[in-house]
Each structure stands twice: as C-alpha cells, then as structure tokens.
C-alpha positions in Angstrom: 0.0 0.0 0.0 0.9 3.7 -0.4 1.7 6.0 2.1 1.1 9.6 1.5 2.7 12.1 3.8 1.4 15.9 3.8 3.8 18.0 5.7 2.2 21.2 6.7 3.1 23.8 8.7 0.5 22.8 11.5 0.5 19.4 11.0 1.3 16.0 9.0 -0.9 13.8 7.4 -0.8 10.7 6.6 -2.8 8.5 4.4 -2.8 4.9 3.7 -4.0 4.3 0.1 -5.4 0.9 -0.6 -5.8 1.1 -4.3 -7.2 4.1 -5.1 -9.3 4.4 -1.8 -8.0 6.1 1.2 -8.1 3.2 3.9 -6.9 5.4 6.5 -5.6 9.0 7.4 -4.2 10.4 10.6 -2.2 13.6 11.6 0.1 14.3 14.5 1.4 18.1 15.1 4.5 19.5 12.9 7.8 19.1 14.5 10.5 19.5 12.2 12.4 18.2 15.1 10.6 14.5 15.8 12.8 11.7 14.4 12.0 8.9 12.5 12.5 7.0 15.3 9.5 9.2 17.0 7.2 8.6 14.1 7.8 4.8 13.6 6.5 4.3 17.4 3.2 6.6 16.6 2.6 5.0 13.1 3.3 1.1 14.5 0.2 1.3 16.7 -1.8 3.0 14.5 -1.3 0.4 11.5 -2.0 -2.0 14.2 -5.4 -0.5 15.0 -6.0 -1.2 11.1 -4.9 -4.7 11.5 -1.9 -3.9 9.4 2.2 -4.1 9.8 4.6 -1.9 9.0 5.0 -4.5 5.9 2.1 -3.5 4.7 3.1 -0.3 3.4 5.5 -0.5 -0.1 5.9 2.8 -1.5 6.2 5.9 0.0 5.2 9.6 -1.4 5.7 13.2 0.7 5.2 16.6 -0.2 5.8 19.2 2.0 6.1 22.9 2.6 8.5 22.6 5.7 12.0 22.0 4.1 13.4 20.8 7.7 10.9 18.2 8.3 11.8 16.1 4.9 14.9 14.6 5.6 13.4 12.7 9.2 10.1 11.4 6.6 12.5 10.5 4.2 14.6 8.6 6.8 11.4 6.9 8.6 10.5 5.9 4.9 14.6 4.0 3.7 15.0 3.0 7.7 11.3 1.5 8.9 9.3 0.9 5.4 12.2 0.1 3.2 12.1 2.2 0.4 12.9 5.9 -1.2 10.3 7.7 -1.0 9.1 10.2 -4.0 9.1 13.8 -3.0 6.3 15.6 -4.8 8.3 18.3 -7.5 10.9 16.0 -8.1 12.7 13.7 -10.0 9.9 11.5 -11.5 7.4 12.7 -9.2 7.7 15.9 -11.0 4.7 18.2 -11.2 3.7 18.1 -15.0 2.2 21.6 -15.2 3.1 24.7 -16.1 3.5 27.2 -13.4 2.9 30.1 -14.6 4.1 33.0 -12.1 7.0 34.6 -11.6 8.9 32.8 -9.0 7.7 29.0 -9.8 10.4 27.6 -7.2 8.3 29.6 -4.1 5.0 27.6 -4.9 4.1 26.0 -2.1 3.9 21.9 -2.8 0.7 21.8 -1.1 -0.9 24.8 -3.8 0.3 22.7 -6.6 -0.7 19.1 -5.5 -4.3 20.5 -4.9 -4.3 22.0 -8.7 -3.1 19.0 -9.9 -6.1 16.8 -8.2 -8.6 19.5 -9.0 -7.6 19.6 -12.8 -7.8 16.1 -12.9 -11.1 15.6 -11.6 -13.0 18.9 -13.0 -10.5 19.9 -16.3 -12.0 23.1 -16.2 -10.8 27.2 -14.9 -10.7 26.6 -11.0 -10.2 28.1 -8.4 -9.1 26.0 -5.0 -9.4 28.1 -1.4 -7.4 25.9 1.1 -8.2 26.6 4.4 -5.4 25.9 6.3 -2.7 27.6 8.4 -2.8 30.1 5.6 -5.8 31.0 3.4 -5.0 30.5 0.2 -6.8 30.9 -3.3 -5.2 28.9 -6.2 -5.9 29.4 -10.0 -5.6 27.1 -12.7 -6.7 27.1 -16.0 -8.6 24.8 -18.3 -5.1 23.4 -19.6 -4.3 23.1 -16.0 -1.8 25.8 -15.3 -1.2 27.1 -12.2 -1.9 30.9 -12.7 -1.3 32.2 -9.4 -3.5 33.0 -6.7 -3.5 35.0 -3.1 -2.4 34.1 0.4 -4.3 35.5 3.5 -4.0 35.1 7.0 -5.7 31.9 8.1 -9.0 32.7 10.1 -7.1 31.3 13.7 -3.9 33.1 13.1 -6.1 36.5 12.8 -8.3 35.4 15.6 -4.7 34.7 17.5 -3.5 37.7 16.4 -6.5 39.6 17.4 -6.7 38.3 21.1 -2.5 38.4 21.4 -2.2 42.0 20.4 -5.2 43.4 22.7 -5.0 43.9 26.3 -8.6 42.8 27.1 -10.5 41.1 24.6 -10.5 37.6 25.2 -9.9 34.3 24.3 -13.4 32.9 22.1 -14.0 29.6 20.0 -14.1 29.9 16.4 -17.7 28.5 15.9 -20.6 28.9 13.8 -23.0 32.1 14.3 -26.2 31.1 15.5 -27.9 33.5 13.0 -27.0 36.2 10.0 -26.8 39.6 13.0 -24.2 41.2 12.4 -24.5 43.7 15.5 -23.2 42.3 18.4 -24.2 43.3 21.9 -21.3 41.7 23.9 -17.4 42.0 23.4 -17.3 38.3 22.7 -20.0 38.3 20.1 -18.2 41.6 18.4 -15.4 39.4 18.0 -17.3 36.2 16.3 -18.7 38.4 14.1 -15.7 40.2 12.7 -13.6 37.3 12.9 -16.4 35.2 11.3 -18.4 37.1 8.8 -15.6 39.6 7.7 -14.1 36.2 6.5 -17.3 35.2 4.8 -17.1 38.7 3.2 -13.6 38.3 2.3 -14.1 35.0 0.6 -17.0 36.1 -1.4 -15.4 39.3 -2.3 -11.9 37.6 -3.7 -14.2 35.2 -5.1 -16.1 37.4 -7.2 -13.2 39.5 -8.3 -11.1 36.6 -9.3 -14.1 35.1 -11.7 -14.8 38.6 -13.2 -10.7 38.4 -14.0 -10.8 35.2 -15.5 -13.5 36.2 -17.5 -14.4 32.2 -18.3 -16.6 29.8 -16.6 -15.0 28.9 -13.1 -15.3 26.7 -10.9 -14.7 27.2 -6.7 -13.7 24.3 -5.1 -13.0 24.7 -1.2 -10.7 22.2 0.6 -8.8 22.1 4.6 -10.3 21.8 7.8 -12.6 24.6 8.1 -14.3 24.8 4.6 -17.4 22.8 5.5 -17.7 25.2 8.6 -18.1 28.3 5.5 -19.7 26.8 3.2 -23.0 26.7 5.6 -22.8 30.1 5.4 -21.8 30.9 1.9 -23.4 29.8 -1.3 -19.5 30.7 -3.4 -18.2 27.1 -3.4 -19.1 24.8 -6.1 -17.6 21.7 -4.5 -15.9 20.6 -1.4 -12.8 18.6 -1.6 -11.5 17.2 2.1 -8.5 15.5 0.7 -7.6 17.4 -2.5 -3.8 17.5 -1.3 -3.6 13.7 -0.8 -5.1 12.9 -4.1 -2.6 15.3 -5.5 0.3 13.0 -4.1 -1.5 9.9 -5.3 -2.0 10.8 -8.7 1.9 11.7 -9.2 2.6 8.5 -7.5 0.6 6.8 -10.2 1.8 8.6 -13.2 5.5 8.4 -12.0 5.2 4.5 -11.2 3.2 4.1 -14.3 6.0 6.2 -16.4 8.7 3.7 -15.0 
C-alpha cells in the first residue's frame, strides 16, 4: 500500500491508500524536530489499530512545505518501510504543469498538488481556497496551469493575532454564528462576528473578483479543515474537496510508477 505524507506547517498527514481508496488518514502536530525513530513508534500502533504491519506499506510519497521536516520522513520511509520515497516536484514525481508566475520555485507543494487533483477531476478554470494555516486561493486554468493566486491570513492566526495583540478582549472559540446579526451586543460576540463574517465577506469578495478576472466559466472548489464550517454560510463554493492535497500525491505516485 501507499503512504502519503502531507507535511504542513501545522501538521502531518498521513494516508494509507489501498488502491485508489483512502483506507486510513491520521495527523500528528509539525515538529520539524521528531525523528524517524519518534514517528515509527506513533505510526506502529496505529497500523496495528488497522490490523496492518509496518510491511504493509510499499511505497512511499511526501510533499511538503517545511523543508526541515523532509529529511526525518525520508529517513522513517529508507530506515522503517524500506524504500525511497518520492518527494512531490521532483525527480519522476515531478509536477507536470506549467507554473505560470514569476517565482515558480516559491510555490508551495501543497498549492500545486491540490491544482493538480482539481484539474484532474474537474479539467476546467478553477479556483481552489485551502483553508489551512494560511488561506490560500489557487488558480488554474482549463489546460491546467497554475496561474497564481493569493495568500491571506488563516481565520485562527487573525483570531490569535487579534486576542494576542489586545489587552482585554478575550480568548473565544471559532464556531458557527447562531444566526446572520451582524450587531453584536457583547465584546465576545463583536469578536465572532468580525472574525467570522468579515471572512465570509472576504471570501465572497476575492471570489467574485477573481471570476470577473478570468472572465471564463470557473469553478470554486474549497478544501482544509474549516471549509465545511463556511460553506453553511456561503453559497460561493461549487464543490468541497477534504482530501484534494492527498489525491494530489496519489495521482503523481501513479503517473511516476506508471512512467517507469
């Protein structure tokens, strides 16, 4: 089986393929810093939960957008699985688009793994929001280019940055409004709502402007952790994708393995 390994900056993901089907996915917090050694013990018990050994897994694929954390993946992959793993943008696990900006080498892996899977599923103008540690809005055209895109704060490092740099608001969850008011009567509901609709109104806003730009049909497709909490409040997103990212790595894993 294949294991897929998303480095992020807040965490890292990894998914068992069986086939094309995800059999399992599990994350554990970014450390640049945790050894092989530290992951093998974490991974062996959850394999066993599956039923599985460490045998079980025969190829190895990681893309990542924290350089320090590759070389420990790479070494729990040779050491504990037995192979070299492919690193997304390289060698034969190239990328195989175009990237059409001005610094190509600054694309994040994680922006261009989720064009990739988008292209291949929808073959159409897109564009991908990723909510993760940042936001980020990814475009690709029908040829499947990467075009470029935008990078905002995520919606916890503003909330973060909001309660970190302010003597006295405090601490809130990032949650759902319970309705569409927009006038809060309390400090905490003040916060919600600017945290929480001016994100909604952000969204909607880059949304529009980046369709109007493109000037074809588009479609939004929404991916990361949070985008089903927006999308009950926003009717911008065409699709949601929870794994784009890992279906990104799977499909260069095929087309290099099928290429050799």
């Amino acid at each position: 089986m294949l294991l897929a390994i998303d480095a992020g900056n807040t965490n890292v993901v990894f998914a068992l393929f069986d086939g094309d089907d995800i059999r399992a996915r599990w994350r554990i917090a970014t450390d640049a810093r945790r050894t092989a050694d530290e992951y093998v013990v974490w991974l062996r018990q959850l394999l066993e939960l599956e039923g599985l050994e460490l045998g079980a897994v025969d190829a190895v694929i990681i893309g990542t957008v924290v350089p320090r954390a590759l070389h420990n993946l790479t070494v729990l992959s040779e050491k504990y699985f037995g192979v070299s793993p492919l690193i997304a943008g390289r060698d034969a696990a190239h990328w195989g688009i175009a990237l059409d900006v001005e610094q190509p080498d600054s694309v994040g892996a994680d922006r261009v793994l989720n064009v990739i899977a988008a292209h291949q599923k929808y073959g159409q103008d897109i564009v991908i929001i990723d909510f993760g540690t940042a936001t980020t809005f990814d475009v690709a055209d029908y040829q499947g280019a990467y075009k470029g895109g935008v990078i905002a704060p995520g919606i916890n490092l503003s909330l973060d940055a909001l309660v970190g740099k302010t003597a006295q608001l405090p601490r809130i969850a990032l949650e759902s409004p319970q309705d569409d008011n927009v006038i809060g009567t309390t400090t905490e509901s003040q916060m919600l709502i600017g945290i929480f609709w001016g994100y909604v109104a952000m969204i909607e806003g880059l949304v529009a402007r980046t369709k109007a730009q493109i000037g074809r049909p588009t479609k939004i497709i929404a991916t990361g952790g949070l985008a089903v909490l927006f999308d009950e409040h926003t009717d911008v997103f065409d699709h949601l994708e929870s794994d784009l990212t890992l279906q990104g790595l799977h499909f260069l894993y095929q087309r290099a393995t099928s290429a050799s």
